[in-house]
Each structure stands twice: as C-alpha cells, then as structure tokens.
VMD Tcl script that builds the backbone (N, CA, C; Angstrom):
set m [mol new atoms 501]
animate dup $m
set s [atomselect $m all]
$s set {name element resname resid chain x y z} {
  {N N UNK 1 A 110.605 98.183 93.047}
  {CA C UNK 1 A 109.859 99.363 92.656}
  {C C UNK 1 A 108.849 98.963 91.594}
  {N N UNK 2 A 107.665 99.830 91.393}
  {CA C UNK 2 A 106.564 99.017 90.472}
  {C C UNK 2 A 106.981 100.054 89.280}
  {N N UNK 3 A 106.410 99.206 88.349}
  {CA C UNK 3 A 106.638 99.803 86.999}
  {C C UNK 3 A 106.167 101.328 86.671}
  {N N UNK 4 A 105.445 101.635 87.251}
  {CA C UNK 4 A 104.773 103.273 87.508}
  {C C UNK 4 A 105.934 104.199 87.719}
  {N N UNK 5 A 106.478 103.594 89.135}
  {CA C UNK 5 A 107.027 104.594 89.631}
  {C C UNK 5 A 108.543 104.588 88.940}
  {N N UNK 6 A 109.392 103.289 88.020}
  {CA C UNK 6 A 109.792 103.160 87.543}
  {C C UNK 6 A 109.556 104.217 85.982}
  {N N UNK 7 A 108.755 104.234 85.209}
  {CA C UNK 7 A 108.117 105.228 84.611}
  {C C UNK 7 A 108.679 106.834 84.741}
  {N N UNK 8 A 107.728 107.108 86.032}
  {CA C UNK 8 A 107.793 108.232 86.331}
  {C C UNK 8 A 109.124 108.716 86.448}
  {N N UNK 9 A 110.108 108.312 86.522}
  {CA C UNK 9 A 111.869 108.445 87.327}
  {C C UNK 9 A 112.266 108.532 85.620}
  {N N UNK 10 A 111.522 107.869 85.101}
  {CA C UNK 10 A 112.782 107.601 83.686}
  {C C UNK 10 A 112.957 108.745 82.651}
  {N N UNK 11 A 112.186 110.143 83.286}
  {CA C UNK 11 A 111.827 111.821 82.394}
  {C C UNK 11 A 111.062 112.523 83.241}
  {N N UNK 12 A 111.302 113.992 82.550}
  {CA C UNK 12 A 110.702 114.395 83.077}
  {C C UNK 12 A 108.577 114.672 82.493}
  {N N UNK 13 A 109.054 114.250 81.307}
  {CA C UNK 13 A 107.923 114.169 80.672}
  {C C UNK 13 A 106.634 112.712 81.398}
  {N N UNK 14 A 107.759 111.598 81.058}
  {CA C UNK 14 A 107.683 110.421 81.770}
  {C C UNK 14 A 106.480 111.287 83.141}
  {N N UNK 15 A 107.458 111.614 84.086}
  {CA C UNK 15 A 106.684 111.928 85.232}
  {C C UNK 15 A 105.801 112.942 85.416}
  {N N UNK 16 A 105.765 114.090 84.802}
  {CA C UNK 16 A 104.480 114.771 84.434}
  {C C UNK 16 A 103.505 113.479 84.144}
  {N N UNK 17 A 103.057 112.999 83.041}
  {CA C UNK 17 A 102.398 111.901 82.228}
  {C C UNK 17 A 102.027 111.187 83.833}
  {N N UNK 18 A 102.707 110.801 84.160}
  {CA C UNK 18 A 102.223 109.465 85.390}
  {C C UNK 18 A 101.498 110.114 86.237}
  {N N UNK 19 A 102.177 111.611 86.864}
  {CA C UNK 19 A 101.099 112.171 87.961}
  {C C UNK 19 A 99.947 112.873 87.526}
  {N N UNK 20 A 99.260 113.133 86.139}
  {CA C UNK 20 A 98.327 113.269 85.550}
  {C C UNK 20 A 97.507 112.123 85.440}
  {N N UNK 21 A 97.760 110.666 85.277}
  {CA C UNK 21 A 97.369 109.986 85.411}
  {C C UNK 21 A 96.951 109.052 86.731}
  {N N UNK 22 A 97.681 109.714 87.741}
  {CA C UNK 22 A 97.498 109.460 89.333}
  {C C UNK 22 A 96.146 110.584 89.664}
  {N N UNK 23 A 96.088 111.778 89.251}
  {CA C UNK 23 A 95.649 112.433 89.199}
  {C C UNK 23 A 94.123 112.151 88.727}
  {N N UNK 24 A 93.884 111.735 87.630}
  {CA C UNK 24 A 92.538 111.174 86.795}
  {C C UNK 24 A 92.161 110.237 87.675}
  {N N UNK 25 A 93.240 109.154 88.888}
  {CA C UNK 25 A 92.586 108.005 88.772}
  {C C UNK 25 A 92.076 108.810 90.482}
  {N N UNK 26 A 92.310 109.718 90.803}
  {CA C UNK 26 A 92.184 110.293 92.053}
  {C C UNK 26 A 90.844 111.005 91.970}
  {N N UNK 27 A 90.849 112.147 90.827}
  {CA C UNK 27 A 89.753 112.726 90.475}
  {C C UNK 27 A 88.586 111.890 90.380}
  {N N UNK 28 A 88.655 111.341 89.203}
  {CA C UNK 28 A 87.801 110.445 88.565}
  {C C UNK 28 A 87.391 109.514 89.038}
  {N N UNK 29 A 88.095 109.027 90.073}
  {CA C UNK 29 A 87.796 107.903 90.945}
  {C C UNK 29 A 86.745 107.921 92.431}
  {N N UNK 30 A 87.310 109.620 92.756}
  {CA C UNK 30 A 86.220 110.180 93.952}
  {C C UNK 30 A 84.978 110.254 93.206}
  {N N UNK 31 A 84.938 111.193 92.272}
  {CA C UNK 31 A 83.269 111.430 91.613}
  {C C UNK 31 A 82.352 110.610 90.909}
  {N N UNK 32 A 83.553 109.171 90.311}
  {CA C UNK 32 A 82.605 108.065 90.032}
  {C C UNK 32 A 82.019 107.194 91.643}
  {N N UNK 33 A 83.179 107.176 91.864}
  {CA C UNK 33 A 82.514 106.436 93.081}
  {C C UNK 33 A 81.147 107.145 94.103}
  {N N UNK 34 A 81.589 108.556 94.434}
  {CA C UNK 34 A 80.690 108.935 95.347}
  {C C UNK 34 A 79.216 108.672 94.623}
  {N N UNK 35 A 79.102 108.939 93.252}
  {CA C UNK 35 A 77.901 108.812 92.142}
  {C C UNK 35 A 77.227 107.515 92.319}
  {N N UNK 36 A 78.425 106.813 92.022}
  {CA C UNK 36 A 77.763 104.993 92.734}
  {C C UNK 36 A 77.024 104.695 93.637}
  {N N UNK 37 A 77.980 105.117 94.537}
  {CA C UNK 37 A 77.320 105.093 96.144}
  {C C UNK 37 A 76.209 105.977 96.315}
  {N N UNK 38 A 76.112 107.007 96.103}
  {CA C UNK 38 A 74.619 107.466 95.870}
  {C C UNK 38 A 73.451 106.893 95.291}
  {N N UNK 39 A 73.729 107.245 94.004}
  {CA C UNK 39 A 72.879 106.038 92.978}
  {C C UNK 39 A 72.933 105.044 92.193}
  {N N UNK 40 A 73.684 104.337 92.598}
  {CA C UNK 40 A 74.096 103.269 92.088}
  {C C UNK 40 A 74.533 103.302 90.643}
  {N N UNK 41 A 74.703 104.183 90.157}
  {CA C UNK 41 A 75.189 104.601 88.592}
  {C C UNK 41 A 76.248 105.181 88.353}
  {N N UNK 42 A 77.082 104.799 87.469}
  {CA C UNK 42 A 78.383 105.270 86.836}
  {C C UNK 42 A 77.681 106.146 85.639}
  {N N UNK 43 A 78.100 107.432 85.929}
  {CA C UNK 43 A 77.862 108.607 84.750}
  {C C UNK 43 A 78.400 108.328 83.197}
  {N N UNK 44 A 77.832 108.187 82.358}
  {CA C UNK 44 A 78.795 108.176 80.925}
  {C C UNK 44 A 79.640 109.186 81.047}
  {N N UNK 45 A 79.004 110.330 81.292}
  {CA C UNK 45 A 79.477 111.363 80.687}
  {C C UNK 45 A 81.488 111.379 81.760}
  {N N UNK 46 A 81.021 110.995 83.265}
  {CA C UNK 46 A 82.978 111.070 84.165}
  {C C UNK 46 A 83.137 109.955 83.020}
  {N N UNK 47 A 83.127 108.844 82.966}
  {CA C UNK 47 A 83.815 107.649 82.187}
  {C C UNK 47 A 83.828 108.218 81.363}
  {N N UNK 48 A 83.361 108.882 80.241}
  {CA C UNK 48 A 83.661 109.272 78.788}
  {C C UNK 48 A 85.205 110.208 78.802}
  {N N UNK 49 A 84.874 111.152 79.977}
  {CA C UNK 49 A 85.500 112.006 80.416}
  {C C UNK 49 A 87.001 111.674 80.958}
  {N N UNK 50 A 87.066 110.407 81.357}
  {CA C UNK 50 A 88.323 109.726 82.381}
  {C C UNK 50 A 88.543 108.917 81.012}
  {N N UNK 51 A 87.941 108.496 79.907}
  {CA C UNK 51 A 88.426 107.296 79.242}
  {C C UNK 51 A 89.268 108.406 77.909}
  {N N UNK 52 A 88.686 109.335 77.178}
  {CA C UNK 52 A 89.363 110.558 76.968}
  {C C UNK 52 A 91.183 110.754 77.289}
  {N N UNK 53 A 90.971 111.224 78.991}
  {CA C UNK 53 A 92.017 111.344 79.602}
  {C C UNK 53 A 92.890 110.536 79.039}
  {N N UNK 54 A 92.393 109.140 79.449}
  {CA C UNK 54 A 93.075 108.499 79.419}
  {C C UNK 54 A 93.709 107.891 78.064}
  {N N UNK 55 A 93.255 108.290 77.249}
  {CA C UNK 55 A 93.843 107.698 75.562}
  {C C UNK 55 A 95.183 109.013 75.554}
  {N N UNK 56 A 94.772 110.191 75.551}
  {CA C UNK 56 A 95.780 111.079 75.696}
  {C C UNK 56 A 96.897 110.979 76.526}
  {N N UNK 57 A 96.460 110.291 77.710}
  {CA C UNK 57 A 97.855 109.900 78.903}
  {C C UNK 57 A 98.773 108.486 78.139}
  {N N UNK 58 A 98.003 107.526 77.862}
  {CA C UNK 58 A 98.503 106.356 77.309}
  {C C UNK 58 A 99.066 106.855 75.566}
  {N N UNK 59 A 98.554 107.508 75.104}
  {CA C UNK 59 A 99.337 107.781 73.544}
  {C C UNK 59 A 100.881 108.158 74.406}
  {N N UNK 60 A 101.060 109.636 75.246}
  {CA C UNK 60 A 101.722 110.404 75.264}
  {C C UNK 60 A 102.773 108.906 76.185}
  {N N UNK 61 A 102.576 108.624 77.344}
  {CA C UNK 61 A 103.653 107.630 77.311}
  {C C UNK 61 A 103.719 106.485 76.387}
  {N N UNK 62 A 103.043 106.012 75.524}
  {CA C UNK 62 A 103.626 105.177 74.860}
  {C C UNK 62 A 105.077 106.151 73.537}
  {N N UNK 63 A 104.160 107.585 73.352}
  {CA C UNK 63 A 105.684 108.144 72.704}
  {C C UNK 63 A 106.609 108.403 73.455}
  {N N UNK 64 A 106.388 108.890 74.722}
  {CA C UNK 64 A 107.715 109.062 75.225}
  {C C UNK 64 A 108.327 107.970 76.100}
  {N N UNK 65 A 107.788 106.825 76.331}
  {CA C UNK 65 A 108.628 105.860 76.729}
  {C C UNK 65 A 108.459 104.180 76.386}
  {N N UNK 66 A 106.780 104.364 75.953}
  {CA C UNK 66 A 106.612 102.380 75.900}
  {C C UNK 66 A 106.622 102.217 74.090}
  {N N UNK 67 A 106.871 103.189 73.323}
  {CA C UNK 67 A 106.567 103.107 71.900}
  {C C UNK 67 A 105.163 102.223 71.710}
  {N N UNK 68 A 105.230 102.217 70.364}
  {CA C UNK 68 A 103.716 101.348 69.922}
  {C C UNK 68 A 103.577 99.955 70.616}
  {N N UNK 69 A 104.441 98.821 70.849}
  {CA C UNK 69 A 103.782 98.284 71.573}
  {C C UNK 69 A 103.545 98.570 73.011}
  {N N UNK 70 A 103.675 99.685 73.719}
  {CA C UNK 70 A 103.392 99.408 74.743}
  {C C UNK 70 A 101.961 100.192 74.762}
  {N N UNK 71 A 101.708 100.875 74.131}
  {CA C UNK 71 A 100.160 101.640 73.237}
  {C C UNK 71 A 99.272 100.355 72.857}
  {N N UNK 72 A 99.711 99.722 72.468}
  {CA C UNK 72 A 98.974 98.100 72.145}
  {C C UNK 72 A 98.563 97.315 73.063}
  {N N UNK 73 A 98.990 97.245 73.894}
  {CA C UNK 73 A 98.992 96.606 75.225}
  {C C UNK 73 A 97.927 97.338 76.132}
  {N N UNK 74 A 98.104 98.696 76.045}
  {CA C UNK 74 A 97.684 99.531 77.015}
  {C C UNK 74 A 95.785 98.875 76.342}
  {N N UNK 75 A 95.563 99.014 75.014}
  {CA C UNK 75 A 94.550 99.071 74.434}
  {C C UNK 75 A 93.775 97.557 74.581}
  {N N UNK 76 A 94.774 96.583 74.339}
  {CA C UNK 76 A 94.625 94.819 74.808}
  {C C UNK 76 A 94.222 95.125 76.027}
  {N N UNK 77 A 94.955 95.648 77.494}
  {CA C UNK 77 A 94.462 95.767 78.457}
  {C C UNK 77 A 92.458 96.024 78.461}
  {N N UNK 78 A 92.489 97.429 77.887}
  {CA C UNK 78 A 91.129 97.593 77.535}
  {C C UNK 78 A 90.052 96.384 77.215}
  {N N UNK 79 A 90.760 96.278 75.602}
  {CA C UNK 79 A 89.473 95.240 75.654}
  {C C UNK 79 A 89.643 94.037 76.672}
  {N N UNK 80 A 90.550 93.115 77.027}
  {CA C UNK 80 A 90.603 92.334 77.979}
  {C C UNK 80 A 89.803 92.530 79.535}
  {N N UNK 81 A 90.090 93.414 79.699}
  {CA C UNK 81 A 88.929 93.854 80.910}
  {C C UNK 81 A 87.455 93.828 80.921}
  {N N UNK 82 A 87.331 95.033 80.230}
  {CA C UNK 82 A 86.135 95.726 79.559}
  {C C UNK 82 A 85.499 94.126 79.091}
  {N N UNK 83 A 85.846 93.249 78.454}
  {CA C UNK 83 A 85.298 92.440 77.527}
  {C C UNK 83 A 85.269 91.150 78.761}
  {N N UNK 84 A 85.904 91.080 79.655}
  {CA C UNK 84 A 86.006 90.092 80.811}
  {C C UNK 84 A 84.685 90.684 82.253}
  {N N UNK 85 A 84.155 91.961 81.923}
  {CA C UNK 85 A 83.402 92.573 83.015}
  {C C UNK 85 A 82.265 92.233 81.509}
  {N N UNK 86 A 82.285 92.436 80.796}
  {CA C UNK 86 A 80.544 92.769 79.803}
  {C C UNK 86 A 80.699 91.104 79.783}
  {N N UNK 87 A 81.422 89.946 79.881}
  {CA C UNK 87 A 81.131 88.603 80.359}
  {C C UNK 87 A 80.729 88.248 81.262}
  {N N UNK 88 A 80.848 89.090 82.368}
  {CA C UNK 88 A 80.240 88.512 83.603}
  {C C UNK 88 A 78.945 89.130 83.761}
  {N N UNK 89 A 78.923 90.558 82.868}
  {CA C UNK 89 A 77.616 91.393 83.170}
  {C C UNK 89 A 76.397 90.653 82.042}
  {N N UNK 90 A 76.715 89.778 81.536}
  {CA C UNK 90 A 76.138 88.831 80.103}
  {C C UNK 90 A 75.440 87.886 81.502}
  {N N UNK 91 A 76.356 86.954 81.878}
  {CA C UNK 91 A 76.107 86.090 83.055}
  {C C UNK 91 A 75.322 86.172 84.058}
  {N N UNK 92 A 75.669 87.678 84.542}
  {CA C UNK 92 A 74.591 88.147 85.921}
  {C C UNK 92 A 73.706 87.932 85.913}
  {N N UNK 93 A 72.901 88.199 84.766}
  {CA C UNK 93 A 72.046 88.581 84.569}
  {C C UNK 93 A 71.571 89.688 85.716}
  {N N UNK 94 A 71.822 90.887 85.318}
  {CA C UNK 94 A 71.304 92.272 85.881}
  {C C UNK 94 A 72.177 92.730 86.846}
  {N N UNK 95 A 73.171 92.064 87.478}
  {CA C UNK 95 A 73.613 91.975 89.129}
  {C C UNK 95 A 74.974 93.135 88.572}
  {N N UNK 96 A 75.433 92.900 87.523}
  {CA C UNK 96 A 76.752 94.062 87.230}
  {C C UNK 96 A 76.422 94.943 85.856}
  {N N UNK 97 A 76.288 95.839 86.289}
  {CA C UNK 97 A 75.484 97.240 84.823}
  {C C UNK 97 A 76.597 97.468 84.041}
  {N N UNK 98 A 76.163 97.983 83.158}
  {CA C UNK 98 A 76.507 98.151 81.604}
  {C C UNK 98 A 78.079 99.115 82.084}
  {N N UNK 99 A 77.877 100.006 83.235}
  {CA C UNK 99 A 78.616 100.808 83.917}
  {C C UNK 99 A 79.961 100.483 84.216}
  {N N UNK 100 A 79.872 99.574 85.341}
  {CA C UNK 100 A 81.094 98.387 85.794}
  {C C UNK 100 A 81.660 98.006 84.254}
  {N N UNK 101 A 81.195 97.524 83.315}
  {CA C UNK 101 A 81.551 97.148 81.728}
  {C C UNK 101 A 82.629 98.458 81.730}
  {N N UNK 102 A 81.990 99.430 80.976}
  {CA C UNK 102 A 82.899 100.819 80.888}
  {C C UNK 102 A 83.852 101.030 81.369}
  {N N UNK 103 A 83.290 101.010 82.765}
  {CA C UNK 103 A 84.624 101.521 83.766}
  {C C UNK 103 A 86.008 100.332 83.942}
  {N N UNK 104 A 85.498 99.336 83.417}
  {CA C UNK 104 A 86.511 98.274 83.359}
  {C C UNK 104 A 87.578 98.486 82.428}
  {N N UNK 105 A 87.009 98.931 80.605}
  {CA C UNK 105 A 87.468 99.096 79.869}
  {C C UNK 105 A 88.187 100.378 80.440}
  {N N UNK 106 A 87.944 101.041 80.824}
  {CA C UNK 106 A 88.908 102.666 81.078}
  {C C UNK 106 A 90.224 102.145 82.119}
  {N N UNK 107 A 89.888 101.761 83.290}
  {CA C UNK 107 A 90.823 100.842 84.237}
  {C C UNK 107 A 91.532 99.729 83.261}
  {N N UNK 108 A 91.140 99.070 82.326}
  {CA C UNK 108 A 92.113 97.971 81.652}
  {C C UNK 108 A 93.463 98.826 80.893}
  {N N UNK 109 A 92.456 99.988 80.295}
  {CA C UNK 109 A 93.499 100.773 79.830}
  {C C UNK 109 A 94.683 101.156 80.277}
  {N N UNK 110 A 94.230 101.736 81.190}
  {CA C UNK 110 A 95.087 102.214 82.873}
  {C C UNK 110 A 96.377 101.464 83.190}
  {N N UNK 111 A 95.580 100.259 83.442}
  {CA C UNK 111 A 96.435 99.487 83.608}
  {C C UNK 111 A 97.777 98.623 82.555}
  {N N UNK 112 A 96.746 98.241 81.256}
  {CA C UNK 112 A 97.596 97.375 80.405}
  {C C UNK 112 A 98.803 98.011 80.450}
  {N N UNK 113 A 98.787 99.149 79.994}
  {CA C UNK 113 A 100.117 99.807 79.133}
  {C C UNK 113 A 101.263 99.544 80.517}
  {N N UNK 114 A 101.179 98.700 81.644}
  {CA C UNK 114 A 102.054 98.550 82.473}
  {C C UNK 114 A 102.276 97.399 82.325}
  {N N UNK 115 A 101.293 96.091 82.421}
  {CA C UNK 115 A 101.288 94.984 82.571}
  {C C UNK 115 A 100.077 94.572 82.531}
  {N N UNK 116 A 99.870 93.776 81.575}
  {CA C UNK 116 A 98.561 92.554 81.725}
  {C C UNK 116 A 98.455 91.685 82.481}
  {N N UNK 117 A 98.843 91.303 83.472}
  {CA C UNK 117 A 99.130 90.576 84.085}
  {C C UNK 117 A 98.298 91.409 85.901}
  {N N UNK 118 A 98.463 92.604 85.426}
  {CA C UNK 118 A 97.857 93.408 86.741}
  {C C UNK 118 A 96.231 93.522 86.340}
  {N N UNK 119 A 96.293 93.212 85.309}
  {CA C UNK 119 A 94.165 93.108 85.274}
  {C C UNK 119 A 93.685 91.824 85.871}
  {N N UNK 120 A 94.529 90.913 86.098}
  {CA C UNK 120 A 94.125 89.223 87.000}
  {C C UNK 120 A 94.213 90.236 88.217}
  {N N UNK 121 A 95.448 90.615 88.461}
  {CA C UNK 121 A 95.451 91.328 90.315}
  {C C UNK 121 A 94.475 92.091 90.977}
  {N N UNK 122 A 94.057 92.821 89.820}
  {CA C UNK 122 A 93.032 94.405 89.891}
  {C C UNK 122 A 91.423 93.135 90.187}
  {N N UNK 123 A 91.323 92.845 89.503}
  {CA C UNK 123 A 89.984 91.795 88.894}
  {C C UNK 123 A 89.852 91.120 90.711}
  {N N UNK 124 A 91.020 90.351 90.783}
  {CA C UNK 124 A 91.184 89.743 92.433}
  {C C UNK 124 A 91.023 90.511 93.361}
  {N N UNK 125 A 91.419 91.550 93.850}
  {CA C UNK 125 A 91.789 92.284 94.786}
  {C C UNK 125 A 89.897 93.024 94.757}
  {N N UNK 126 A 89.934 93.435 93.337}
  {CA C UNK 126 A 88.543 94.222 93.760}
  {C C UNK 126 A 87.337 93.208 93.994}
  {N N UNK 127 A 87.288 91.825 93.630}
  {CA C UNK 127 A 86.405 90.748 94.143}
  {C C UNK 127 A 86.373 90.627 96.021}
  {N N UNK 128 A 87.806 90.366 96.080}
  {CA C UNK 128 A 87.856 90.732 97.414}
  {C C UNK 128 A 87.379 91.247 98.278}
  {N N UNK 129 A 87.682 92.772 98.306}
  {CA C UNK 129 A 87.162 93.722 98.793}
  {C C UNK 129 A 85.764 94.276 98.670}
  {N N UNK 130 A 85.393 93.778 97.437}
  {CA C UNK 130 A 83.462 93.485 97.839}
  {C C UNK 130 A 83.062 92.855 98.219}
  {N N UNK 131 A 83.725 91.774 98.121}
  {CA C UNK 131 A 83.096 90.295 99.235}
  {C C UNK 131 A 82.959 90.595 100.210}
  {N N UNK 132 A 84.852 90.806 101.035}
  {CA C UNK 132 A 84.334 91.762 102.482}
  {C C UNK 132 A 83.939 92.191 102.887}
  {N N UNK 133 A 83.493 93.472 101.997}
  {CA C UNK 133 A 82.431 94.362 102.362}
  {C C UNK 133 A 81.183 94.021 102.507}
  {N N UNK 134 A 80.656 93.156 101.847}
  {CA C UNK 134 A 79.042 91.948 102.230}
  {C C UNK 134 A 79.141 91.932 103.266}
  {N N UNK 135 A 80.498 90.995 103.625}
  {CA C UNK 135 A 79.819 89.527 104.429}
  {C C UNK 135 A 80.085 90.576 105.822}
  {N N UNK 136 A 81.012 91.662 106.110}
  {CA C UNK 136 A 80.990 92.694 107.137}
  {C C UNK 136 A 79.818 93.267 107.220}
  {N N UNK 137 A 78.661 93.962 106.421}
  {CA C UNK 137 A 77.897 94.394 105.941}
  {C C UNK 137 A 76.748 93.694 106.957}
  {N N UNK 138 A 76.734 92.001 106.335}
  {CA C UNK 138 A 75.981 91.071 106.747}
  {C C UNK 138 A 76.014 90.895 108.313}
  {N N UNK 139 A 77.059 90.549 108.251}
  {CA C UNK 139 A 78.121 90.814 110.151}
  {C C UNK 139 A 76.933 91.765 110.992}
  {N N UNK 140 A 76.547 93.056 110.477}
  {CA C UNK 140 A 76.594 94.029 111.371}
  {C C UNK 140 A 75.090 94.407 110.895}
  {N N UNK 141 A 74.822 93.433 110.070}
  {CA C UNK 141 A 73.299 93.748 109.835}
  {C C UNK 141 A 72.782 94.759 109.025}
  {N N UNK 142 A 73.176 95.481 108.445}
  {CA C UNK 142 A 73.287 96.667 107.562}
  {C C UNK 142 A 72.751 95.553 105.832}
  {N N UNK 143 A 73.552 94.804 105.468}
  {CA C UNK 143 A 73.052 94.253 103.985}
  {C C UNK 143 A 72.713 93.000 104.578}
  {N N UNK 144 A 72.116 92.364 103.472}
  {CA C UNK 144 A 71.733 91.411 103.079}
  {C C UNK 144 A 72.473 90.680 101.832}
  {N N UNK 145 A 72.212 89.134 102.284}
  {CA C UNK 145 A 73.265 88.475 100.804}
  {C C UNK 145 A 72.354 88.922 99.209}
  {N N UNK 146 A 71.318 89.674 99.406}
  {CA C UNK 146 A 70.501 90.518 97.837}
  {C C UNK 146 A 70.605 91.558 98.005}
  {N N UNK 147 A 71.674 92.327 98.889}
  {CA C UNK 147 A 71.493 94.390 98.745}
  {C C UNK 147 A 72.480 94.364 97.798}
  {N N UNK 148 A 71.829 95.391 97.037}
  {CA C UNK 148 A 72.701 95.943 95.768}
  {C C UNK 148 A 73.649 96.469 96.519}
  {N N UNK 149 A 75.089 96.758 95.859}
  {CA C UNK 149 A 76.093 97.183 96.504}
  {C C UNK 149 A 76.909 97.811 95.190}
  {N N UNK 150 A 76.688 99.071 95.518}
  {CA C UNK 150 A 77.871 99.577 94.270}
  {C C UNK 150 A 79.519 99.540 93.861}
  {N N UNK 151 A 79.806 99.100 93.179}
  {CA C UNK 151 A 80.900 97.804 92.895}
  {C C UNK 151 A 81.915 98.944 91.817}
  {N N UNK 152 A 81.619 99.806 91.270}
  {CA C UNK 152 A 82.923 100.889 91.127}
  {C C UNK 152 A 83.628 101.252 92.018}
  {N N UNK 153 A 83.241 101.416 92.849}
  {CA C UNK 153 A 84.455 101.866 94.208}
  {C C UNK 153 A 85.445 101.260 94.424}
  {N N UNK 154 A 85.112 99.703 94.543}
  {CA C UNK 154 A 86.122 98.911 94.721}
  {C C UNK 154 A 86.885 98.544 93.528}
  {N N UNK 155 A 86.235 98.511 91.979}
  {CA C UNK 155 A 86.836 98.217 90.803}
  {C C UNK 155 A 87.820 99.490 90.696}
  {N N UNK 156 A 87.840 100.813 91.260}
  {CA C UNK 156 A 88.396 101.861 91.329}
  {C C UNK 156 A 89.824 101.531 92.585}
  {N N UNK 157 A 88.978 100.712 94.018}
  {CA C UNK 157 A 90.162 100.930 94.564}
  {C C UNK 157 A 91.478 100.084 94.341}
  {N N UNK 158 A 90.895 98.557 93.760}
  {CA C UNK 158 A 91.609 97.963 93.313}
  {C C UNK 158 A 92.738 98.024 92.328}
  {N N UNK 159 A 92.106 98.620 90.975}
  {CA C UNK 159 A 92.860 99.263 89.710}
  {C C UNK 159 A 94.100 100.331 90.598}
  {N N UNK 160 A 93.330 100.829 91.626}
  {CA C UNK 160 A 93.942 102.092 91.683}
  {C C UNK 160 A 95.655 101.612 92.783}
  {N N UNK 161 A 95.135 100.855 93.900}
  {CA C UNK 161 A 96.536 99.631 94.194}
  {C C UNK 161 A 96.969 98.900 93.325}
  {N N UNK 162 A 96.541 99.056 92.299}
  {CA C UNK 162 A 97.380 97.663 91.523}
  {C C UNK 162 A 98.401 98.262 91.321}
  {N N UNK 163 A 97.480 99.495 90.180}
  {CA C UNK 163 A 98.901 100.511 89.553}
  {C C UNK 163 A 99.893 101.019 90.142}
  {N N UNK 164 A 99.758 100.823 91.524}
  {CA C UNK 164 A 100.765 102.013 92.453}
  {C C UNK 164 A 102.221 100.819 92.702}
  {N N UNK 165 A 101.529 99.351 92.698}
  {CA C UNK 165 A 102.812 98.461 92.971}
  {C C UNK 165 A 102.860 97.442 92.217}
  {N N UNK 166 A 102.186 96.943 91.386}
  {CA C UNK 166 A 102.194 96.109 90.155}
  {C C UNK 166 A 103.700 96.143 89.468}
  {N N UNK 167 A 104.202 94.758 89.381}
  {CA C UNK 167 A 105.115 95.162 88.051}
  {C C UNK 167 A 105.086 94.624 87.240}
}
mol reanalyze $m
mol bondsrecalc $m
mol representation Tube
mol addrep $m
C-alpha cells in the first residue's frame, strides 16, 4: 500500500486531509493544465491558489500525523524540486518557463511530506511521458523536434501517479 493511502486509513482527520488534497491535485491539475495547453502558461494566480492549499493541507497532516519533521520534509521536498526545475529552467535557456519552476515547487511540496525519494520518480516518469509524447507527436507528424509543448500536464500527471503509489 503507498504511503497516501496508508495516511488516509490512519484517522479520520488523516483522511479528510488526503482527499482534499487528491482533490487540489484533481482540481488544480485540470485548470492548470487545460491553461497550458491552450496557452502555454501556468497562471500565478491557480499555482498561488494550489500552493496556498497546499501549505494548509501539509501543516494540518503534519499535526495530525507526520509532526514537524514530516512538515520539514514536505517543505525540503519544495525547495528540492522547485530549485531542481529553476536549474534546468537556468540551463534551457527559454525551453522551461518560470511556470514549470512554480509548479514544481507546489508538486515537491505535495509530494515531500510522503517521501523524497518520489520527486526522482515524479521528475522520471514526467520526462518520460513528454518524451513520448514528441517522438509520437513526431511519428504522426503533428510536432516537430522545436514545437513547444506544454510540459505542466505531464509534471501534473506524473506528481499526480507518484502520490497515489509511491512509498
């Protein structure tokens, strides 16, 4: 069983807390993404909005089940992400926006307070699944190895499998 759903079983508070946070990554995850895919832009204002959420979801289980360090972690997650995406967006030069940065830090969050160890998985899995999506893309003639391709969706779908079976 992954640590989530482990979580959720261990209160009832516990599990309120988790499906609010299944919830954000459901919400928040359709309206950033569809935004992407439209215009290639992640809104401050959903990320401000989901990163919010999310300090309130991560305080409330770290009191009712991970105490302060697992609040610490949740926050390490953060910068570890966040600070591992504004490295590569340093590198790109232009190819990953300030956006992907953000939304990393909100997803590290997400994630840490379970395991650090699931931001290597999340990080993999969503490389993956944009790659695929190219070189299918390319396949069928639709992109090119230079079409912009909006890359929250997958940093969303990834984070969003990690958390569900990560332990």
């Amino acid at each position: 069983m992954s640590e989530i759903w482990s979580v959720a079983q261990s209160g009832p508070v516990e599990g309120v807390v988790v499906a609010l946070q299944l919830l954000c990554f459901i919400v928040f995850g359709f309206l950033l993404s569809k935004e992407d895919i439209s215009s290639h832009r992640l809104p401050n204002r959903l990320v401000g909005y989901w990163f919010l959420a999310s300090v309130v979801l991560i305080l409330s289980l770290g009191a009712s089940h991970f105490g302060l360090p697992g609040i610490l972690q949740g926050f390490l997650g953060m910068l570890f992400l966040g600070g591992g995406y504004l490295l590569m967006s340093l590198i790109s030069a232009g190819a990953m926006g300030i956006g992907d940065v953000k939304l990393a830090g909100v997803l590290g969050l997400n994630l840490g307070i379970y395991s650090l160890s699931a931001l290597f998985l999340a990080t993999l899995l969503t490389f993956v699944a944009a790659t695929l999506w190219v070189i299918g893309g390319v396949i069928v003639r639709k992109l090119t190895l230079k079409s912009a391709v909006p890359f929250g969706p997958f940093m969303i779908l990834g984070a969003f499998a990690v958390l569900l079976v990560a332990r």
